[in-house]
C-alpha positions, 0 to 999 in steps of 0.5 A, spaced: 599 615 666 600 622 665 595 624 659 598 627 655 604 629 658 610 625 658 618 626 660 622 631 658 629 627 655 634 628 660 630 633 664 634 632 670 629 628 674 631 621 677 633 616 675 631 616 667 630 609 666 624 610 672 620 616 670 617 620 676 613 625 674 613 630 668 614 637 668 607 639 665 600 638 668 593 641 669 587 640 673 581 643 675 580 646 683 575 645 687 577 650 693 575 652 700 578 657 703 578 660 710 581 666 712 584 667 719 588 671 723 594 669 726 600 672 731 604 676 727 610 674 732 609 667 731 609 668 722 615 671 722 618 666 726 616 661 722 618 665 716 626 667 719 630 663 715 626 665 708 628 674 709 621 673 706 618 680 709 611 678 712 605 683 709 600 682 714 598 677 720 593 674 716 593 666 715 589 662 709 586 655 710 585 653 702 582 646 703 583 644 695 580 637 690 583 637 684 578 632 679 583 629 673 589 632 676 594 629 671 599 627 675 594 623 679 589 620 674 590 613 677 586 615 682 581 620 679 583 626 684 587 630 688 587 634 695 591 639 697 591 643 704 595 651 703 596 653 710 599 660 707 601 667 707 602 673 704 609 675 703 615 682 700 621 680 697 624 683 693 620 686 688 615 680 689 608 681 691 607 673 692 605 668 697 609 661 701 606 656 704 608 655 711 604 648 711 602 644 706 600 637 705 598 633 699 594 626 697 598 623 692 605 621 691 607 625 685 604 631 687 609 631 694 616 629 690 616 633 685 614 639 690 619 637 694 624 636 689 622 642 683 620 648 688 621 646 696 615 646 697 614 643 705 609 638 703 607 632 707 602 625 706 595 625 708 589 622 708 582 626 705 575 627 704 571 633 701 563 632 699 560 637 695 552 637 696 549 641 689 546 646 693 553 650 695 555 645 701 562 642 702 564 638 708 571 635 709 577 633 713 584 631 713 589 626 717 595 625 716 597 618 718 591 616 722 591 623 726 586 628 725 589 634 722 583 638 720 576 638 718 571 644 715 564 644 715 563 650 709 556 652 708 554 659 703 551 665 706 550 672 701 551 676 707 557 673 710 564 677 709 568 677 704 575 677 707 581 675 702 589 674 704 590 681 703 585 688 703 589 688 695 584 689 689 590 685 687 592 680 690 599 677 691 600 671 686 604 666 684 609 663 690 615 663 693 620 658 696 627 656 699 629 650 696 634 646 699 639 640 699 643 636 705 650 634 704 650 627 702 656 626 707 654 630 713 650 635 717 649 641 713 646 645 707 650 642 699 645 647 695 640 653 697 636 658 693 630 662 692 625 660 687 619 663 685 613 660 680 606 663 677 602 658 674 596 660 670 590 660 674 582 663 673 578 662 679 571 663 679 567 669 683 569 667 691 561 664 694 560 668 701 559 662 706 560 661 714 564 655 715 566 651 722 573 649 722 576 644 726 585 643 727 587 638 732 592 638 736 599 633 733 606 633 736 608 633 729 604 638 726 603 643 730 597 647 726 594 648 733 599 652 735 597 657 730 590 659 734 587 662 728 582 667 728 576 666 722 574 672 718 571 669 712 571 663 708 568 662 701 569 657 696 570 657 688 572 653 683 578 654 678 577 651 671 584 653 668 590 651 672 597 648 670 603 647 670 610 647 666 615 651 662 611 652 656 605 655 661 608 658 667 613 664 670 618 660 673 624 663 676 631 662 680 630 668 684 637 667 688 642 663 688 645 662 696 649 655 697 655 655 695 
């Protein structure tokens, strides 16, 4: 089901005579990204229980098609939509995803479970067309979250999510679990992870973006500004202790 992975005995994922997930994976990405700017009012408030230290008020859209993901090949692909944003925190230059949805059940659980990523269902589509084309959109329990219209350009500007020659890598999250008897927080921490990852060149383009207005997912309420989108494909992206740089950053409940 997995490819070549498998559990890790007594890795610590629930229950073990009914394996989720392994901890490993790998995938290819089909990515594209659109940068925008968003008040920065609106971003701290969203990040204000993190004491994450926001870098800059820009928003990148990542639209992403993983072909043979491991832990998705009983559908063949997989669909990630990274609503994120670059951020300090400690002597991390990293990112967290304010928003995150995802097409495979795997995929969700274990970033719920392993990294406190703020995953949420959805439905897809992304077509690629052979000269650079990439149309898409996303729904999330038959109400239409997103859709994009990505068409190359050479002249197009080349915004990324900082003006950094580097750019913050790897991601950041709180973790948390409720009390199992009552309204409150068991266990929080700060985990970061950098999973090894070669994107291609960025390809310049224009895109239409379109969010739609949901009482649950208030993408809308962003009002982003585009300022670039360019598309890339990522051949080499993985996961798992043999591969990535996973840390507990800290520890706050108890």
């Amino acid at each position: 089901m997995f490819g070549r992975f498998e559990m890790h005995p007594g890795g610590g994922v629930n229950p073990p005579y009914s394996p989720a997930y392994p901890l490993e994976w790998e995938t290819g990405i089909h990515t594209v990204e659109v940068v925008t700017r968003a008040d920065r009012g609106k971003l701290q408030r969203l990040l204000a229980d993190t004491g994450f230290e926001l870098v800059n008020d820009r928003v990148a859209f990542r639209f992403m098609l993983s072909p043979g993901h491991t832990l998705s090949l009983y559908r063949g692909r997989m669909f990630d939509l990274m609503v994120t944003v670059a951020v300090r925190y400690r002597e991390l230059y990293t990112q967290t995803h304010i928003y995150m949805y995802c097409s495979d059940p795997m995929g969700i659980v274990a970033g719920r479970e392993l990294y406190g990523y703020t995953k949420k269902d959805c439905d897809f589509e992304f077509h690629e067309d052979e000269d650079g084309r990439v149309a898409g959109s996303v729904t999330r329990r038959s109400v239409p979250l997103a859709a994009f219209s990505f068409t190359p350009e050479p002249g197009a500007p080349l915004v990324r999510l900082t003006d950094d020659e580097q750019q913050p890598g790897g991601e950041l999250h709180v973790r948390r679990l409720p009390l199992p008897d009552g309204v409150g927080v068991a266990y929080s921490d700060v985990v970061y992870r950098r999973t090894p990852i070669q994107n291609s060149e960025p390809i310049r383009g224009r895109v239409d973006l379109q969010l739609h207005p949901s009482e649950f997912d208030p993408l809308t309420d962003l009002e982003p500004e585009i300022l670039s989108a360019q598309s890339m494909k990522t051949p080499v992206y993985g996961g798992g202790f043999a591969v990535e740089d996973r840390r507990l950053i800290e520890r706050r409940v108890p």
